[in-house]
Structures are given as structure tokens and as C-alpha cells.
MDAnalysis code that builds the backbone (N, CA, C; Angstrom):
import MDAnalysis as mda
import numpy as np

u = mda.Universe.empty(339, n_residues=113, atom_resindex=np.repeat(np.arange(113), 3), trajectory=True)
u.add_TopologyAttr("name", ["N", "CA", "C"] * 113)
u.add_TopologyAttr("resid", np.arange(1, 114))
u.add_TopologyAttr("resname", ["UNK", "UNK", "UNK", "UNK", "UNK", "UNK", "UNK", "UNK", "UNK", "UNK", "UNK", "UNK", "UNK", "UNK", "UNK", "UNK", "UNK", "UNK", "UNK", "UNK", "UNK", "UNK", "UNK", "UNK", "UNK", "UNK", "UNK", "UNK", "UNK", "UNK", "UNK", "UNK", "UNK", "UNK", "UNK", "UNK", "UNK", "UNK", "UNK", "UNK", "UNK", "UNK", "UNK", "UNK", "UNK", "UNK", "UNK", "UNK", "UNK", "UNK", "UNK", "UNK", "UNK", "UNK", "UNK", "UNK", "UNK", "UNK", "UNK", "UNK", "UNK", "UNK", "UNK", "UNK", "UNK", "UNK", "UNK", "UNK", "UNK", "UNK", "UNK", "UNK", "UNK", "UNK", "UNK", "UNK", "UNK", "UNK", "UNK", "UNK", "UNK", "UNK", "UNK", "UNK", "UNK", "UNK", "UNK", "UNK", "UNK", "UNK", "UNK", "UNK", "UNK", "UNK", "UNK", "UNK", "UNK", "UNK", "UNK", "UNK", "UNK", "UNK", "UNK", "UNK", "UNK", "UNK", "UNK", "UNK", "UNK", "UNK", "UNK", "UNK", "UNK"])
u.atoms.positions = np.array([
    [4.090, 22.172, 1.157],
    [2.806, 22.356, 1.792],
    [3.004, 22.390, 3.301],
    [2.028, 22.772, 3.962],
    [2.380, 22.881, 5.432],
    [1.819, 21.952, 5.783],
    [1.657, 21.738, 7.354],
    [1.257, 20.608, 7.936],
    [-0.618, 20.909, 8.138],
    [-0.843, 19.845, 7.587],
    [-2.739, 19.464, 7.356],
    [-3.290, 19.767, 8.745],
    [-4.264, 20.250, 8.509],
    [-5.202, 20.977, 9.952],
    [-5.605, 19.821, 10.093],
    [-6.390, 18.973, 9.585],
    [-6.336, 17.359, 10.195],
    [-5.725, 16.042, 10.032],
    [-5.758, 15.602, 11.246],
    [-4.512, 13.877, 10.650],
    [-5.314, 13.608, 9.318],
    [-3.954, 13.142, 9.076],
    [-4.579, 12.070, 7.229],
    [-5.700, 11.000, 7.918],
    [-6.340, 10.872, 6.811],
    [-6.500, 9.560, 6.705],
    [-6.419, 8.533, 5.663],
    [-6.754, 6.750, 5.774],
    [-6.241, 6.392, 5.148],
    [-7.681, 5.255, 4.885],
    [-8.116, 4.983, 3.268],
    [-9.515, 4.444, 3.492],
    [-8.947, 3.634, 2.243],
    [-9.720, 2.007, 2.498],
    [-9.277, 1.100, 1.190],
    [-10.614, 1.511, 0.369],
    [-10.325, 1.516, -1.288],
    [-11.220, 1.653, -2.007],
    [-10.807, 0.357, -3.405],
    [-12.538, -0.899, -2.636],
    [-11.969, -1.600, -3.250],
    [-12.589, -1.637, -4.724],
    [-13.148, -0.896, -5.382],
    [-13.794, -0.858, -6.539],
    [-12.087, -0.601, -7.402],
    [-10.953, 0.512, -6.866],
    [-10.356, 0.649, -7.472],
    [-9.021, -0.182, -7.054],
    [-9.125, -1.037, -6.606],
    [-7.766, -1.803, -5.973],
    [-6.555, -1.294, -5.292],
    [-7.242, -0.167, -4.580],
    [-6.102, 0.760, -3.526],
    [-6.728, 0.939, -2.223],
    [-5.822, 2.002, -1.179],
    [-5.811, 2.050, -0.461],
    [-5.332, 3.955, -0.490],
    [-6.108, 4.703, -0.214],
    [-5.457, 6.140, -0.416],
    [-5.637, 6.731, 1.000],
    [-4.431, 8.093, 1.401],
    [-4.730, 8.633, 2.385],
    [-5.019, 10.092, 1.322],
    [-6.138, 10.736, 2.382],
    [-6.927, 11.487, 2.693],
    [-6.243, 13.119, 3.321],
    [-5.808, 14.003, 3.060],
    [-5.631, 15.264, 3.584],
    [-6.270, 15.837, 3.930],
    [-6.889, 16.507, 4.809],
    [-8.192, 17.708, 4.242],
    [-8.997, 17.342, 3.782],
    [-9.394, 16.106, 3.587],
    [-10.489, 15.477, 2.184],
    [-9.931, 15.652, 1.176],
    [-8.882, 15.447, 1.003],
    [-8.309, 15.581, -0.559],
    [-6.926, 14.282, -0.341],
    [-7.210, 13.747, -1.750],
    [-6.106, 12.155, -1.604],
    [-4.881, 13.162, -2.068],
    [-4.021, 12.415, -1.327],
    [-2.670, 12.363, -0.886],
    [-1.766, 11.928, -1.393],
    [-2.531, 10.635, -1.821],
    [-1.783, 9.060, -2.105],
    [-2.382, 8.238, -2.307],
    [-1.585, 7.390, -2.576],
    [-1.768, 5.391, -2.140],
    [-0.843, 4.558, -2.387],
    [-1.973, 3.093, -2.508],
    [-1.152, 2.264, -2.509],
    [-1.428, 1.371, -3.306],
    [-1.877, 1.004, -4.931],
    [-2.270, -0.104, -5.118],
    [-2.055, -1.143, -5.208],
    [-3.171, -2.508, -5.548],
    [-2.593, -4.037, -4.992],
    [-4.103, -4.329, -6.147],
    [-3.600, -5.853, -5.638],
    [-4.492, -6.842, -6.391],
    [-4.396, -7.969, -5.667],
    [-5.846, -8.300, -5.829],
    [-5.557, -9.964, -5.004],
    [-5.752, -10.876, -5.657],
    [-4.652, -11.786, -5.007],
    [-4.584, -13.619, -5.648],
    [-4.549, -14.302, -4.143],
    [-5.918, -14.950, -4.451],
    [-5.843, -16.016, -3.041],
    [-6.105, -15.182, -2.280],
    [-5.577, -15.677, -0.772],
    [-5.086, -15.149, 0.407],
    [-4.106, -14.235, 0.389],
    [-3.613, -13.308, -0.639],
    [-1.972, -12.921, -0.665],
    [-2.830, -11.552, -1.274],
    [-2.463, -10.175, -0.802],
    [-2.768, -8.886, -1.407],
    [-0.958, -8.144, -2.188],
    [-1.246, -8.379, -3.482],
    [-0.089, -8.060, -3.725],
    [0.105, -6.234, -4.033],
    [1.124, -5.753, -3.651],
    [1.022, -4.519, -3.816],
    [2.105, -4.015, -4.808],
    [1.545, -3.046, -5.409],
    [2.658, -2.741, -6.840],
    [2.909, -1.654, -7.189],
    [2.448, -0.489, -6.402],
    [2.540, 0.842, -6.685],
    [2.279, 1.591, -5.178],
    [2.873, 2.425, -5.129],
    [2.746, 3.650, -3.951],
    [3.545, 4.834, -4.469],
    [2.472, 5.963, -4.545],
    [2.814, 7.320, -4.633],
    [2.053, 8.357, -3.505],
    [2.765, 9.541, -3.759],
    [2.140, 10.322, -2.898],
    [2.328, 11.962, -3.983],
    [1.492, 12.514, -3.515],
    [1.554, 13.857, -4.967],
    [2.452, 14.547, -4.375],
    [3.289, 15.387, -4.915],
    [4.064, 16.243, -5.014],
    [4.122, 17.366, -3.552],
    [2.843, 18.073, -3.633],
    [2.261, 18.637, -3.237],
    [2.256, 18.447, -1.635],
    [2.439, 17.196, -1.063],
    [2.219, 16.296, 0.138],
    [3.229, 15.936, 0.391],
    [4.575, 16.165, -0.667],
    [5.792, 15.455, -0.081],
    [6.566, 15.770, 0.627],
    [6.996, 15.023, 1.874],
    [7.634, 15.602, 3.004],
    [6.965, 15.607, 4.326],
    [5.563, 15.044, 4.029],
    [4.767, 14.885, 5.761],
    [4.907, 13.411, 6.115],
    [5.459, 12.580, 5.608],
    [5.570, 11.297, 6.368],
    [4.264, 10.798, 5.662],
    [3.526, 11.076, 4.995],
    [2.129, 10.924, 4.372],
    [2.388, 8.741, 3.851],
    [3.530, 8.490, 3.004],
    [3.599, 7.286, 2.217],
    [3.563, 5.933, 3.547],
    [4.529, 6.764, 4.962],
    [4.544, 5.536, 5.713],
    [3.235, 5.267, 6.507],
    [2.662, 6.308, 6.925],
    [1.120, 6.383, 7.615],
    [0.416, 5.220, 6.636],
    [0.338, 5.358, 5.106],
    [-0.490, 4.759, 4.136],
    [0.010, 3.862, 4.178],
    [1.064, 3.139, 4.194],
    [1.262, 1.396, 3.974],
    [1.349, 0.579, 5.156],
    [1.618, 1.690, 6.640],
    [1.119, 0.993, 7.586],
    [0.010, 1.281, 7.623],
    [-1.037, 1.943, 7.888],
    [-2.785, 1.069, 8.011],
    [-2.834, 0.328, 6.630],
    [-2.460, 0.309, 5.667],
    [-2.816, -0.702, 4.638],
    [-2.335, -2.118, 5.104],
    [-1.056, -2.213, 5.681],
    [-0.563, -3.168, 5.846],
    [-1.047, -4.028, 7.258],
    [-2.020, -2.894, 8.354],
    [-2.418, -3.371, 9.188],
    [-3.889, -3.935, 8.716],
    [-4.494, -3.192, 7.379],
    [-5.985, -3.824, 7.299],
    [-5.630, -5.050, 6.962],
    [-4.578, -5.618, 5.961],
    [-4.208, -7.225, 5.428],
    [-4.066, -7.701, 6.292],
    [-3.741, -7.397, 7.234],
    [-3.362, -8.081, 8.879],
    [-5.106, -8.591, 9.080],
    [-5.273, -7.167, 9.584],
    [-7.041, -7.645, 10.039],
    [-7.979, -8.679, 9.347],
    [-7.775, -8.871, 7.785],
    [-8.502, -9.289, 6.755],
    [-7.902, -10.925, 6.666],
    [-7.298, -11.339, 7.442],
    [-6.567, -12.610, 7.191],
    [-5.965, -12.673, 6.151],
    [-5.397, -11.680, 5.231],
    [-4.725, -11.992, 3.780],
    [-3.187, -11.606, 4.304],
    [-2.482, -12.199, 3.447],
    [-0.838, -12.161, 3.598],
    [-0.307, -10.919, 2.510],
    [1.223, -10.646, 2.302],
    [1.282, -9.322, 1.693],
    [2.272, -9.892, 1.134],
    [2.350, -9.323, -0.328],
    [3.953, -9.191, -1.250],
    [4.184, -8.496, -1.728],
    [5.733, -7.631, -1.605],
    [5.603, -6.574, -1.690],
    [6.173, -6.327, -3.142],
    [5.488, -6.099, -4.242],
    [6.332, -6.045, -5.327],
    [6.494, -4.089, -5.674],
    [5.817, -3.981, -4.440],
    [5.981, -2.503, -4.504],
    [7.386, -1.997, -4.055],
    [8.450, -1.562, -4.694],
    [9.716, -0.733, -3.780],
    [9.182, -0.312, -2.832],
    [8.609, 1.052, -2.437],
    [8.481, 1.326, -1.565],
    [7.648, 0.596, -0.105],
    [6.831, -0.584, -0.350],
    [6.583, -1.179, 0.453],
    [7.302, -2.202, 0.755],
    [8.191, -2.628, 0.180],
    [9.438, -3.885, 0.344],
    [10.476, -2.652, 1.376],
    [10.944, -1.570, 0.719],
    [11.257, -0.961, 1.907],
    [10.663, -1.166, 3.491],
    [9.857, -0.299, 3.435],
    [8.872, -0.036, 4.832],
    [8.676, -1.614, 5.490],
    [8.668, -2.992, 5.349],
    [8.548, -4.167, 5.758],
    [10.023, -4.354, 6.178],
    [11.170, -3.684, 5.393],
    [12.567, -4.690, 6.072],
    [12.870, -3.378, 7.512],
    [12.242, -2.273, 7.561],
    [12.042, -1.486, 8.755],
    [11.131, -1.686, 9.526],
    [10.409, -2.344, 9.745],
    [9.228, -2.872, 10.277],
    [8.376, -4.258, 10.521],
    [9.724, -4.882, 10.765],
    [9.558, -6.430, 11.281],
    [7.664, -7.024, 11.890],
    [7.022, -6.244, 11.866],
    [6.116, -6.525, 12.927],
    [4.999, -7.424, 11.834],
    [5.573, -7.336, 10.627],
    [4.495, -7.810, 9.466],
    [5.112, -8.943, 8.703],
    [6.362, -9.315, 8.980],
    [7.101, -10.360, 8.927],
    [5.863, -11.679, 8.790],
    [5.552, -12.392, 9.911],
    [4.591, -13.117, 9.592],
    [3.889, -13.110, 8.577],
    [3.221, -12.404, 8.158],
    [2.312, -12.438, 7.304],
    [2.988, -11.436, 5.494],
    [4.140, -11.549, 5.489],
    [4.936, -11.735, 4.316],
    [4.911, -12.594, 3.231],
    [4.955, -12.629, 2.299],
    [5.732, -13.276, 1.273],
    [6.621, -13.245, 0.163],
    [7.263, -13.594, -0.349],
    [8.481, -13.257, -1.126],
    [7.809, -13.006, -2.589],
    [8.642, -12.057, -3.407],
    [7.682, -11.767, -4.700],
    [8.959, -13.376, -5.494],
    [8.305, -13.584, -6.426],
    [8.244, -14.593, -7.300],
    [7.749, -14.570, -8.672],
    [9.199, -15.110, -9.308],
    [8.491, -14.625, -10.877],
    [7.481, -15.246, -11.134],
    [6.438, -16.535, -10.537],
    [5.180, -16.729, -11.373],
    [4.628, -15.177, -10.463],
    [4.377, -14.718, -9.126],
    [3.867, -13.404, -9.124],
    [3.655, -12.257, -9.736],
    [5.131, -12.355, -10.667],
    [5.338, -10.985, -11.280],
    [4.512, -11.488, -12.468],
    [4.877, -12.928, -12.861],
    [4.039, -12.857, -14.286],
    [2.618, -12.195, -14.444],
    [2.030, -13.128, -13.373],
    [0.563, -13.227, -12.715],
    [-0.135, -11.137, -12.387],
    [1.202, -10.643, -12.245],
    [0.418, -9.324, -11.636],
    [0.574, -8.713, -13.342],
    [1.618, -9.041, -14.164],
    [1.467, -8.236, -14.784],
    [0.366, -8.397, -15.927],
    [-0.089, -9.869, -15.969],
    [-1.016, -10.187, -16.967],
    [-2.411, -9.755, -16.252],
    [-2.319, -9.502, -14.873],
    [-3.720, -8.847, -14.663],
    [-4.141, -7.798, -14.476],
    [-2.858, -6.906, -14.911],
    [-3.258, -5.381, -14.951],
    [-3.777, -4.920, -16.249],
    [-4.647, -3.916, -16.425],
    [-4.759, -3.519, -17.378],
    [-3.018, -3.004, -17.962],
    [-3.745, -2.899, -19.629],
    [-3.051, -2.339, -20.448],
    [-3.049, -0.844, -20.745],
])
């Protein structure tokens, strides 16, 4: 695809427990999560096919990762690709936490089936 006549954007939608960027008005991506506590855990990030190759996935997990910032909640990344993007991007360090098997238990018994 070529490069989008307008910047992405990137909007949390919390009915569905993500965070998607926006092309053209057309999603891109995301990122989904679930929350426990204070802690937004994140467990999935894709971006369509179609979009791959604009830098589209890091735009989306940094403003996602800056709204948890804003929101006072902390982040774990049980997402690969967001456990990536955090050991390149020290600036979210603080507000980290390590995934943990009661986490993993915990995310996987609260996802749907």
C-alpha cells in the first residue's frame, strides 16, 4: 500500500478491549488488553496485511502505551510484540511489569473461548 493521505490514528475502544489505529478511516490494527487492577495487560497486536510496512504497529503501542501512562494504570506485556517495543523504549520502564504465570493464568481464564 502506499503511504496514507492522512497520519494514522490511534483511538482506545473500550467496549472491545483494544486500542486500534485508524488509516483513512479504515482500522489498520491494534492492540488488545484487559484489565486487572491498576495493570492493563496486553496480549495481542496485529496490523492487516494490507498496512504492512508503514511503521503503523509502533505508532499503535506507543499512544496506547502513552494513554496507560495518562490513565494511572501500569502495563504487562504478554504481548510479543509489545514486550519488544518496551526493551527499545525505556521511557515506560516505570510503569512496567513483569508477565507472571498467575497473569498468564488470569488472562487466559478471562478471555473468551
Amino acid at each position: 500500500m502506499t503511504q496514507p493521505a492522512a497520519a494514522p490514528t490511534v483511538q482506545r475502544v473500550d467496549t472491545r478491549h483494544l486500542y486500534e489505529i485508524l488509516v483513512d478511516g479504515e482500522t489498520a490494527g491494534l492492540t488488545a488488553y484487559r484489565d486487572r487492577d491498576d495493570r492493563r495487560v496486553f496480549y495481542h497486536t496485529e496490523v492487516k496485511d494490507a498496512f504492512a510496512g508503514l511503521g503503523l504497529a509502533s505508532i499503535l503501542v506507543q499512544q496506547a502505551l502513552a494513554d496507560v501512562r495518562a490513565s494511572g494504570k501500569r502495563i504487562v506485556p504478554v504481548c510479543p510484540y509489545v514486550a519488544k517495543f518496551l526493551k527499545k523504549h525505556d521511557e515506560f520502564a516505570d510503569i512496567t511489569d513483569p508477565v507472571t504465570p498467575e497473569v498468564l493464568e488470569w488472562l487466559r481464564s478471562s478471555l473468551p473461548r
